[in-house]
FIMAR-783150 format. One record per residue (C-alpha): residue in one letter; y, x, z negated. Coordinates in nm, 4 decimals, padded with zeros to 6 digits. Each point is the difference from the previous one (the first is absolute). Layout:
<atoms>
+--------+----------+----------+----------+
: residu :    north :     east :       up :
+--------+----------+----------+----------+
:      A :        Y :        X :        Z :
...
+--------+----------+----------+----------+
</atoms>
This chain:
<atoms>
+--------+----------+----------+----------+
: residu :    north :     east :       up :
+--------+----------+----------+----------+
:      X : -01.8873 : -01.2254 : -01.2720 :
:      X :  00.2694 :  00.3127 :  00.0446 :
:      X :  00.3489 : -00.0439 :  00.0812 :
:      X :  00.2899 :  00.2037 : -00.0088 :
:      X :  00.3414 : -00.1347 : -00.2209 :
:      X :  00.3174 :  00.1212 :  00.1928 :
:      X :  00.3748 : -00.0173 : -00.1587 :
:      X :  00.3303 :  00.1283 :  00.1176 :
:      X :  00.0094 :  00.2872 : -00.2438 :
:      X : -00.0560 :  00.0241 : -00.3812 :
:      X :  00.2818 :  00.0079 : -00.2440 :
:      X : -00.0497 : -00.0119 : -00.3818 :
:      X :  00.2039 : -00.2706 : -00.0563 :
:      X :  00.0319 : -00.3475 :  00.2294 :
:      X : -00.1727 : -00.3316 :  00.0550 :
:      X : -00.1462 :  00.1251 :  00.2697 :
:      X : -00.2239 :  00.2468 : -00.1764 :
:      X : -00.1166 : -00.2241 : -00.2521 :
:      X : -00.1769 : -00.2153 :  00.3165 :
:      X : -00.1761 :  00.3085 :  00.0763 :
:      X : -00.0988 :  00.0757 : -00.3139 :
:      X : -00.1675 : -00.3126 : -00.0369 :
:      X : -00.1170 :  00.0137 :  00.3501 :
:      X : -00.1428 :  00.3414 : -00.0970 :
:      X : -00.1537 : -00.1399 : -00.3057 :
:      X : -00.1765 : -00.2723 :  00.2139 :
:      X : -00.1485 :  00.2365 :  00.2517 :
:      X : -00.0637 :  00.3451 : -00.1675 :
:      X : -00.1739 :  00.1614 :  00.2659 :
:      X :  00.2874 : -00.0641 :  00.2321 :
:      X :  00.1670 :  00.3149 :  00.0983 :
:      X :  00.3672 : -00.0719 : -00.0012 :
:      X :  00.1966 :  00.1025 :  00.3362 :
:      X :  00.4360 :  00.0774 : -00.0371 :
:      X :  00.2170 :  00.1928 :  00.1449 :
:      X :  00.0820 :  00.1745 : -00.2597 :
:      X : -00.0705 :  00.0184 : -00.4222 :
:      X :  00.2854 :  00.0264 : -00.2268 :
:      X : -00.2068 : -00.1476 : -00.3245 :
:      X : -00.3087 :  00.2778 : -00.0094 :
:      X : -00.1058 : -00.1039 : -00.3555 :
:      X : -00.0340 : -00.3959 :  00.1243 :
:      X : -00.3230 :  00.0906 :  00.1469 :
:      X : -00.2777 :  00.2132 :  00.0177 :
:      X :  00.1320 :  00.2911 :  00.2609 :
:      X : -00.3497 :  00.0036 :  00.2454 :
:      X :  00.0961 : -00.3958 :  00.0610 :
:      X :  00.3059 :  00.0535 :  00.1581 :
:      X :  00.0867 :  00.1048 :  00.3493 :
:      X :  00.3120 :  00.0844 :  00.0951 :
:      X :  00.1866 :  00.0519 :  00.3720 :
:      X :  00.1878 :  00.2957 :  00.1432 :
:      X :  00.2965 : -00.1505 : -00.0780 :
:      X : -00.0731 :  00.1168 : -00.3640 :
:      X :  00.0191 :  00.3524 :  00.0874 :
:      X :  00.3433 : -00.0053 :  00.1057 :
:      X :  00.3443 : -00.1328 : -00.1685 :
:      X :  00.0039 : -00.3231 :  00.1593 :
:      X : -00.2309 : -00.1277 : -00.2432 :
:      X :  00.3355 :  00.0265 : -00.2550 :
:      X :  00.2208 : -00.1676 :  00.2658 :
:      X : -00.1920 : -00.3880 :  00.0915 :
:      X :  00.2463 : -00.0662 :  00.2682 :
:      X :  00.0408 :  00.3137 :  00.1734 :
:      X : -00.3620 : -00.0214 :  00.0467 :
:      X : -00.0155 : -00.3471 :  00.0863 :
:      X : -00.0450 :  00.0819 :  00.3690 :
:      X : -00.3014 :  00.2235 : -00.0008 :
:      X : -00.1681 : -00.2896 : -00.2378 :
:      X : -00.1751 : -00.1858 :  00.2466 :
:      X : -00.1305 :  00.2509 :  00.2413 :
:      X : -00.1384 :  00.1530 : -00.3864 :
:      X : -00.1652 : -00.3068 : -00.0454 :
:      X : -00.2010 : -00.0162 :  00.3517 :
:      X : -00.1268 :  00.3353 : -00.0464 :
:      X : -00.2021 :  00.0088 : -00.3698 :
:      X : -00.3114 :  00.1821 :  00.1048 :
:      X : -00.3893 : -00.0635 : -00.0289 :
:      X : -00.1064 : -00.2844 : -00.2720 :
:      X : -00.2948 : -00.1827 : -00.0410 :
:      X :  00.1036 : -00.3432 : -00.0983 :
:      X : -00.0469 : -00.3813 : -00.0033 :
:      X :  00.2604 : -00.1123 : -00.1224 :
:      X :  00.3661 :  00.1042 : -00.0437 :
:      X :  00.2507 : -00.1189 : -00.2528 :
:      X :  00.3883 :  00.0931 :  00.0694 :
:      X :  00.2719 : -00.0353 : -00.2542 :
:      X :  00.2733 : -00.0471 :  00.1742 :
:      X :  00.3927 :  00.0053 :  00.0355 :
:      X :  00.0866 :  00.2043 :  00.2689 :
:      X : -00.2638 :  00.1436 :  00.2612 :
:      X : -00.3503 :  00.0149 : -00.1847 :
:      X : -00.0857 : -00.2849 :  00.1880 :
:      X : -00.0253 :  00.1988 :  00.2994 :
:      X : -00.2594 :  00.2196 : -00.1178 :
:      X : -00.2837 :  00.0996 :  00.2403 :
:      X : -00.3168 :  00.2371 : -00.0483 :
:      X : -00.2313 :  00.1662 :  00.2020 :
:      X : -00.3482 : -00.0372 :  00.0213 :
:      X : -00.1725 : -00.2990 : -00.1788 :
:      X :  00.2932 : -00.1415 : -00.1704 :
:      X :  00.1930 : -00.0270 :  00.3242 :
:      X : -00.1319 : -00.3380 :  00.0640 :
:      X : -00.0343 : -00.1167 : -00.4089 :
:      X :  00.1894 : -00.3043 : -00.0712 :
:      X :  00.3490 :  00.0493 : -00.1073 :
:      X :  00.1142 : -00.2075 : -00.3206 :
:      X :  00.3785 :  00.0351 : -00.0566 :
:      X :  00.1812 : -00.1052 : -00.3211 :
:      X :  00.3546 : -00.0247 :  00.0866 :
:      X :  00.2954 :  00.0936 : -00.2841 :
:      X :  00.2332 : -00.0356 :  00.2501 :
:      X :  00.0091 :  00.0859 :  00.4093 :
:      X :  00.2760 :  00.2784 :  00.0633 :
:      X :  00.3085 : -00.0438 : -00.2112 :
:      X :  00.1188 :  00.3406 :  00.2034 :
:      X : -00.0521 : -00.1683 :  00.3330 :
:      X : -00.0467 : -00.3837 : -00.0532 :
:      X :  00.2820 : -00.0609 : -00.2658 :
:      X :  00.1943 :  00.2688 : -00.0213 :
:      X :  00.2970 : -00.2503 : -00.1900 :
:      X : -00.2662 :  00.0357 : -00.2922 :
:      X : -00.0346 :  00.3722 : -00.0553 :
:      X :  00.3039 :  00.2131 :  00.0991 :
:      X : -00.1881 :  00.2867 :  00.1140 :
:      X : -00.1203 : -00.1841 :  00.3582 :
:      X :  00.3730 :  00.0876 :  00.0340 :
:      X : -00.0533 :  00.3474 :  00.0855 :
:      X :  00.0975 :  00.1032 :  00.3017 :
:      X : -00.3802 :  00.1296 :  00.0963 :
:      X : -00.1314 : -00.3205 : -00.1529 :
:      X :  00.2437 : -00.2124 :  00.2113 :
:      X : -00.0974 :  00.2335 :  00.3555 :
:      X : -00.3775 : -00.0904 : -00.0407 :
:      X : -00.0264 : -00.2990 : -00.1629 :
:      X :  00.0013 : -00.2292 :  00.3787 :
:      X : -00.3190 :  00.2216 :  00.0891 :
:      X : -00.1695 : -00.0365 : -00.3487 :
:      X :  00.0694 : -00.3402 : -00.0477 :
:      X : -00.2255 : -00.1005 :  00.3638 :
:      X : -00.2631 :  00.2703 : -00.1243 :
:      X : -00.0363 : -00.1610 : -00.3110 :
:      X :  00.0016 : -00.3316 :  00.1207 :
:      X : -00.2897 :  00.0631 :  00.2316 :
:      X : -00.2241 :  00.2086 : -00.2398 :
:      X :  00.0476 : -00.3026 : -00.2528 :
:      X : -00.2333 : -00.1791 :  00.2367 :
:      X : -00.2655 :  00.2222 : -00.0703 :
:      X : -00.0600 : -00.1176 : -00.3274 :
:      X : -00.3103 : -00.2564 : -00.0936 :
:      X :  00.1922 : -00.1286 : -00.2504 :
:      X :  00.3411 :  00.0458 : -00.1351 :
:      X :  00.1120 : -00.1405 : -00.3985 :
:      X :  00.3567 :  00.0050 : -00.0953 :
:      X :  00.0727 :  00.0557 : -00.3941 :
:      X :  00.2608 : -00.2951 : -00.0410 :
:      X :  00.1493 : -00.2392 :  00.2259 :
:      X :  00.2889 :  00.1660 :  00.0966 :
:      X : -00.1802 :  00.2626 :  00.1871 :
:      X : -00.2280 : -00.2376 :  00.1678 :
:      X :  00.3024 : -00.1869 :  00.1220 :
:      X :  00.1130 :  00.3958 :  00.1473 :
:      X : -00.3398 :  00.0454 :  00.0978 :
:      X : -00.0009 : -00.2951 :  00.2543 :
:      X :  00.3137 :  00.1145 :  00.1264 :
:      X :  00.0119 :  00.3235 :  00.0960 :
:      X : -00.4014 :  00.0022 :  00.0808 :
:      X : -00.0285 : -00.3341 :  00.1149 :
:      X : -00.3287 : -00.0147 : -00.2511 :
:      X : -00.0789 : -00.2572 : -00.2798 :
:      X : -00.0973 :  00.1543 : -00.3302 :
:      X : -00.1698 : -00.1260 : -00.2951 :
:      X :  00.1299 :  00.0985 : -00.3576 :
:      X : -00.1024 :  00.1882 : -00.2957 :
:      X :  00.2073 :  00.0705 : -00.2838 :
:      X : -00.0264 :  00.3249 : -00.0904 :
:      X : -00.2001 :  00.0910 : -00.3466 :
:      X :  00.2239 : -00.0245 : -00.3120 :
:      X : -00.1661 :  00.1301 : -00.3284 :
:      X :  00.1864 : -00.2911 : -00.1803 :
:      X : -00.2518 :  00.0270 : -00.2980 :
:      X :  00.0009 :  00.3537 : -00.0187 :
:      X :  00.3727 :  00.0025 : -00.0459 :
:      X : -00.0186 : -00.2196 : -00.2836 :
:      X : -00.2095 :  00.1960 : -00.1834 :
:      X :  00.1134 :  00.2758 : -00.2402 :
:      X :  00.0763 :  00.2783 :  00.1903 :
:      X : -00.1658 :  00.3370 : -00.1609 :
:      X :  00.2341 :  00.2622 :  00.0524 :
:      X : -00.0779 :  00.3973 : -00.0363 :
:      X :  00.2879 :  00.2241 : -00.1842 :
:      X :  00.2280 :  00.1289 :  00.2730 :
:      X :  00.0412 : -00.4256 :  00.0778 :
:      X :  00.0446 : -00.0820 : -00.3085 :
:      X :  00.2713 :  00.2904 : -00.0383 :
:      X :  00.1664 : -00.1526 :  00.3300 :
:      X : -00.0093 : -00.3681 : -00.1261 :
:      X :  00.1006 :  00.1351 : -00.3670 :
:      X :  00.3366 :  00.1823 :  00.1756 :
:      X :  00.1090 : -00.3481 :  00.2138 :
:      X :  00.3237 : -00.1679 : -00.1196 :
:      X : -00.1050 : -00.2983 : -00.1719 :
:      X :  00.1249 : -00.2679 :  00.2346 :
:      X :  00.0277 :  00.0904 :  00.3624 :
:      X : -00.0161 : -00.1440 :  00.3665 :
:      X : -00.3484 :  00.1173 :  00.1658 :
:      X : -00.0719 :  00.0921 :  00.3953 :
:      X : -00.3087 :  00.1241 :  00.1390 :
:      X : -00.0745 :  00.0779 :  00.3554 :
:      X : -00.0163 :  00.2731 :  00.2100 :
:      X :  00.3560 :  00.1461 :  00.0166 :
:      X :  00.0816 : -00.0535 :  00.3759 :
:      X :  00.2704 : -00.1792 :  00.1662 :
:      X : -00.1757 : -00.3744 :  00.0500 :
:      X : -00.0194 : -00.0210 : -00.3847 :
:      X :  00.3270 : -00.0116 : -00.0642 :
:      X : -00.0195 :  00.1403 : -00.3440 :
:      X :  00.3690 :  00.0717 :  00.0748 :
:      X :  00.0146 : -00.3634 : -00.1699 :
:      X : -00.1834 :  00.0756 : -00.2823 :
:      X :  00.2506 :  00.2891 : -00.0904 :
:      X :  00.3073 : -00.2589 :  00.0848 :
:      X : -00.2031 : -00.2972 : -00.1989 :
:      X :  00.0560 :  00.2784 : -00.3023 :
:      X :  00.3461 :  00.0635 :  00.0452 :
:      X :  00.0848 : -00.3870 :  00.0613 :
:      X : -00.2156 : -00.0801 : -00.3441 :
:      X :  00.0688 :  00.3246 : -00.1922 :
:      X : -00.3349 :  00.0204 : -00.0428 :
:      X : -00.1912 :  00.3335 :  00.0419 :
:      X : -00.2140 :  00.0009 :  00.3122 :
:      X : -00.3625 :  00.1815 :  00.0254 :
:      X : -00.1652 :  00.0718 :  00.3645 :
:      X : -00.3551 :  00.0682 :  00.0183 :
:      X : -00.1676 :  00.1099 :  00.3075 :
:      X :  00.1422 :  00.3571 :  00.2350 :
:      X :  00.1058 :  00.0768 :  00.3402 :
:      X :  00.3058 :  00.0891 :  00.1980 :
:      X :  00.2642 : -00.1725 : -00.1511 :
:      X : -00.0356 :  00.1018 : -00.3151 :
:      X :  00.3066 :  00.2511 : -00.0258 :
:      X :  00.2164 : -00.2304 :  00.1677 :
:      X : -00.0898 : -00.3107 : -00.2700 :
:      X :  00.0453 :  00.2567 : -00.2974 :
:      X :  00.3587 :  00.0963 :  00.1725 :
:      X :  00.0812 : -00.3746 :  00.0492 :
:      X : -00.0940 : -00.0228 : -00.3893 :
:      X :  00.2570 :  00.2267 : -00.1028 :
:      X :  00.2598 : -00.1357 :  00.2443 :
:      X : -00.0312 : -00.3063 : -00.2004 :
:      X : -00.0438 :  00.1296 : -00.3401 :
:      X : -00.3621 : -00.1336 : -00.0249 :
:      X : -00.2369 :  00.0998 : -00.2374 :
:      X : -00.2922 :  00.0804 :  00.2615 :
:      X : -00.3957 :  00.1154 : -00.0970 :
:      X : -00.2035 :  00.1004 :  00.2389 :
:      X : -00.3822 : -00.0003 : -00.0300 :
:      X : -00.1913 :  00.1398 :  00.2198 :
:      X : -00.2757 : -00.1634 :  00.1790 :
:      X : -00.1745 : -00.1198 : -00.3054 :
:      X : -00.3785 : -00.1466 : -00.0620 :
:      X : -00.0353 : -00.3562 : -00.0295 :
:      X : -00.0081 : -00.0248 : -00.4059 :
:      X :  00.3351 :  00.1411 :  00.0019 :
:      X :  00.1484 : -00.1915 :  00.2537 :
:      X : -00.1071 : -00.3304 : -00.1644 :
:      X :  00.1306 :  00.1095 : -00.3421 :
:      X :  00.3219 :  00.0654 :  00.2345 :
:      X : -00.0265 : -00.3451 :  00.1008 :
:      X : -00.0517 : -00.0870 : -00.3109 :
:      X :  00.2697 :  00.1420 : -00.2205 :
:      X :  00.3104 : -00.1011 :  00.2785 :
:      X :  00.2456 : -00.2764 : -00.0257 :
:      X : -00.0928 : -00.0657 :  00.3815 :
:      X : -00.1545 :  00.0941 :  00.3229 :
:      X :  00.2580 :  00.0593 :  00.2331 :
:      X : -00.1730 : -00.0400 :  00.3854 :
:      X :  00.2975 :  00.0120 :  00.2649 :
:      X : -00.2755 :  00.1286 :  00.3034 :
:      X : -00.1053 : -00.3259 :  00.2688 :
:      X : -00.3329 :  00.1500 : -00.0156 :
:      X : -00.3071 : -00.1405 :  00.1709 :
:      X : -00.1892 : -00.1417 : -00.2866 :
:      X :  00.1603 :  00.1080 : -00.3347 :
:      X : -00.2649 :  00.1672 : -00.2291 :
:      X :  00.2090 :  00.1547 : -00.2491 :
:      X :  00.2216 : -00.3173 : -00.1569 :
:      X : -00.3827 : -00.2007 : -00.0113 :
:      X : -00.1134 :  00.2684 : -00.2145 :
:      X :  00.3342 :  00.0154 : -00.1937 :
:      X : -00.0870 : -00.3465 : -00.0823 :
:      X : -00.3011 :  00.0510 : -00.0767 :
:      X :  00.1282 :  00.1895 : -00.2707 :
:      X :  00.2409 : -00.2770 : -00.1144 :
:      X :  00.3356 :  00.1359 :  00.1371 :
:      X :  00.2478 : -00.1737 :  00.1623 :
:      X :  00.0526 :  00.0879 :  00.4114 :
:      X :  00.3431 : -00.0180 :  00.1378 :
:      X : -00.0287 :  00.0076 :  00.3612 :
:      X :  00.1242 : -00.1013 :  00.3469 :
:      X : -00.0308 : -00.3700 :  00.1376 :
:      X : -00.0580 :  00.1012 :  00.3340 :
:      X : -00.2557 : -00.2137 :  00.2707 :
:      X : -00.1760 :  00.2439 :  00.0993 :
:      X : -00.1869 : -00.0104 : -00.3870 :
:      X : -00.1172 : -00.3248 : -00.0224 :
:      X : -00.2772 :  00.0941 : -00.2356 :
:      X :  00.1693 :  00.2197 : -00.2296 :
:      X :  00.2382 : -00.2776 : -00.0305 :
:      X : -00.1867 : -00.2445 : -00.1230 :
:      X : -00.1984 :  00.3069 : -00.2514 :
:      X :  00.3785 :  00.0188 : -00.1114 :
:      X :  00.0499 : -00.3639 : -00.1168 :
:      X : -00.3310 : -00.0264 : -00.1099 :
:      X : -00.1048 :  00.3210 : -00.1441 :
:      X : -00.3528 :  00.1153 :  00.0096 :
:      X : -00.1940 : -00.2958 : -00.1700 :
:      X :  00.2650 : -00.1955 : -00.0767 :
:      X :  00.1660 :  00.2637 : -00.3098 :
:      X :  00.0487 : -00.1010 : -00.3459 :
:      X :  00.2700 : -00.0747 : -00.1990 :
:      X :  00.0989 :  00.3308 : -00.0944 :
:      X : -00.0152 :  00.1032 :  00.4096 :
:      X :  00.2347 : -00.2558 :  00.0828 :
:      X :  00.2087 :  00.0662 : -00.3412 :
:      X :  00.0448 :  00.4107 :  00.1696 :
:      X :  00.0568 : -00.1270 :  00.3389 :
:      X :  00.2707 : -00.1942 : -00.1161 :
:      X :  00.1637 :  00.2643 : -00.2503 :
:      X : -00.0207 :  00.2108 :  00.3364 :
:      X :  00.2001 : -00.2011 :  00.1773 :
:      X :  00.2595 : -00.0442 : -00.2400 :
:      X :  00.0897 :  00.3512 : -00.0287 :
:      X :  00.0753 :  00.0936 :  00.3786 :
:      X :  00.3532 : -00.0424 :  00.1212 :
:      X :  00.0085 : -00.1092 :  00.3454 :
:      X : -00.3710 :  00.1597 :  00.1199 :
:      X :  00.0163 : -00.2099 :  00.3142 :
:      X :  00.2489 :  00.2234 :  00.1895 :
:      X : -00.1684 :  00.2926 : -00.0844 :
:      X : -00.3439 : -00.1403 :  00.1425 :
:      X :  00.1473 : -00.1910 :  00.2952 :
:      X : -00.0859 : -00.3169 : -00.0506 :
:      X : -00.1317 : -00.3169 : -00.3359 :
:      X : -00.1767 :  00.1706 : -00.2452 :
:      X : -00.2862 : -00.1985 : -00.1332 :
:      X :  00.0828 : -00.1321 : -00.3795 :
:      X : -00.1087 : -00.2601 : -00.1536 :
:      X :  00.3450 : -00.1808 : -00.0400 :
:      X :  00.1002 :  00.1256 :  00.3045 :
:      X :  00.2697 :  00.1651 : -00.0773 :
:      X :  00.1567 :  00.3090 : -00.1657 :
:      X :  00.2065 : -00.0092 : -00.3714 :
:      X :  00.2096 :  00.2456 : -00.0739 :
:      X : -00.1142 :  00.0997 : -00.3980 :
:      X :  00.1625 :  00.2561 : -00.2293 :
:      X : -00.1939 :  00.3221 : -00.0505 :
:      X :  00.0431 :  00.1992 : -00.3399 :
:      X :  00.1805 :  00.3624 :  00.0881 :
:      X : -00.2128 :  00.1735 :  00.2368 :
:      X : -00.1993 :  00.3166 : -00.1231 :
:      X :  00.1580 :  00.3466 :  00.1548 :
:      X : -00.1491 :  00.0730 :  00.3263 :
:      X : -00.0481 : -00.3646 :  00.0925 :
:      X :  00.2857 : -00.1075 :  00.1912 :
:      X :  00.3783 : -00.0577 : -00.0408 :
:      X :  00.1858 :  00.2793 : -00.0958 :
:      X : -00.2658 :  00.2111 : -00.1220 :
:      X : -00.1419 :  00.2314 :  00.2015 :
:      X : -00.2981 : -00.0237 :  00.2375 :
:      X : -00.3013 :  00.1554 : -00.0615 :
:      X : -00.3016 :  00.0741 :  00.2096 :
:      X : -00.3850 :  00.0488 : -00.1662 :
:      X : -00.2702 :  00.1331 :  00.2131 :
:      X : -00.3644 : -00.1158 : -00.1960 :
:      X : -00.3708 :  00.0854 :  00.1267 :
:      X : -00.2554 : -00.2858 : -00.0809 :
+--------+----------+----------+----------+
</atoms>
């Protein structure tokens, strides 16, 4: 059988990708529909097809854009398909072909329905004034073209529970994939890694994610200052001048990798005192692969992550000794995290201890000077 996989558009770095990629994996015939391609090298170029919208400077600015989105989406061309498979978290769900795939069955895995639109208290930019004018209209649009789905899977609880509010639709759920045995595998790492790894401080707070707003890697680089600890950030976007200038505002010792592959990120993982993960995200990838990797998470205890919750007591596969032994160690060496992230922070005693640090290293925090490294994985 042909089908067609559909996502939002295709970064080089997210959770959302790495559902694609396996859905791409599953079905490599099917061509793979976005609106626009910001990872060329993830696939092969002839299987991905790409909107108007990515000849024009929109494609650079998500919520400017956000209003031509779904009119995008209803207008995809000629396709001969039967079946189609969207990815989605904002529109992708409303795609529609012409020709034979205009009346394939529609499959829809759900990361989250439109933060922008739908929860705008969870991602700052459905703030904007453009995103605030047209979110009444896109909210009963996408509500309605929901219904045209023949079936609808949520990737954790928390967005089914969204999912039957703002559609009115019941979803089943699907976690999404986590290589957990992969990441506990020696990572092999070509020379310009291992130069990046081999120039890290040796102790230092880690946070990976796309550098946008919702992430609140802001924490991350206050998590450092509270814990004199030097902070890393792996991932890219639009924030990232403003979290190197917070950095030096508070005399943090910040490294910034870009974007990197997954052996270095789970050596990354690996080598850091802890996760830091201060986003209410949909699912939570990123601290189940940390623990894959046997580092400790410190994140939010917020309801809207049940499952990630109970991934945080637990660990992945109920950890070892030496897991809980750095989870604990963790906790003992941040001084009052819980204001910075807004709410408990999952330990296992519950609570944070002050402990003495030796003198911090120049460049780390204090009184010595803040310094900013910029690293390509």
């Amino acid at each position: 059988m042909t089908g067609i996989i559909v996502h939002e558009w295709l970064e080089r770095f997210g959770g959302a990708e790495n559902v694609v990629d396996r859905f791409a994996a599953l079905y490599p015939g099917a061509p793979i529909q976005a609106l626009w391609n910001d990872a060329p090298g993830r696939f092969d170029p002839t299987r991905v097809h790409e909107t108007w919208l990515a000849r024009t400077p929109l494609r650079r600015r998500k919520a400017l854009a956000l209003p031509f989105q779904p009119q995008t989406w209803r207008h995809l061309g000629v396709q001969d398909a039967e079946w189609i498979v969207c990815s989605s978290h904002l529109f992708a769900h409303h795609a529609r072909f012409a020709g034979p795939a205009r009346d394939a069955p529609k499959h829809v895995y759900v990361h989250t329905p439109a933060r922008y639109i739908w929860n705008p208290e969870l991602d700052e930019r459905g703030s904007s004034a453009v995103v605030r004018a047209a979110a009444p209209a896109l909210r009963a649009i996408d509500r309605t073209r929901a219904e045209e789905a023949a079936s609808i899977v949520a990737n954790s609880i928390a967005v089914r529970d969204r999912i039957r509010e703002h559609w009115g639709v019941d979803a089943d759920v699907i976690h999404p994939p986590v290589d957990v045995a992969g990441l506990r595998a020696s990572a092999v790492l070509g020379p310009a890694e291992t130069a990046v790894l081999d120039a890290l401080p040796s102790e230092y707070l880690l946070g990976a994610s796309r550098f946008v707003p919702y992430k609140r890697l802001d924490v991350v680089v206050r998590a450092g200052a509270a814990s004199a600890l030097p902070v890393v950030l792996a991932g890219g976007g639009p924030e990232r001048d403003a979290l190197a200038a917070l950095a030096r505002e508070l005399g943090v010792r910040l490294v910034l990798v870009d974007s990197p592959g997954r052996a270095l990120l789970s050596e990354l993982y690996r080598r850091s005192v802890a996760y830091v993960f201060p986003a209410v995200e949909d699912f939570g990838i990123m601290p189940v692969e940390a623990m894959a990797t046997g580092t400790p998470v410190i994140g939010r205890t917020v309801p809207e992550q049940p499952v990630l919750h109970e991934r945080l007591r637990r660990g992945v596969e109920q950890p070892g000794a030496q897991y809980r032994r750095r989870h604990h160690q963790a906790g003992q060496r941040f001084l009052r995290l819980q204001g910075h992230l807004h709410g408990p922070v999952d330990l296992p005693d519950g609570q944070l201890r002050r402990q003495q640090r030796r003198p911090a290293d120049p460049g780390v925090g204090g009184e010595h000077p803040a310094e900013v490294d910029h690293r390509s994985g």
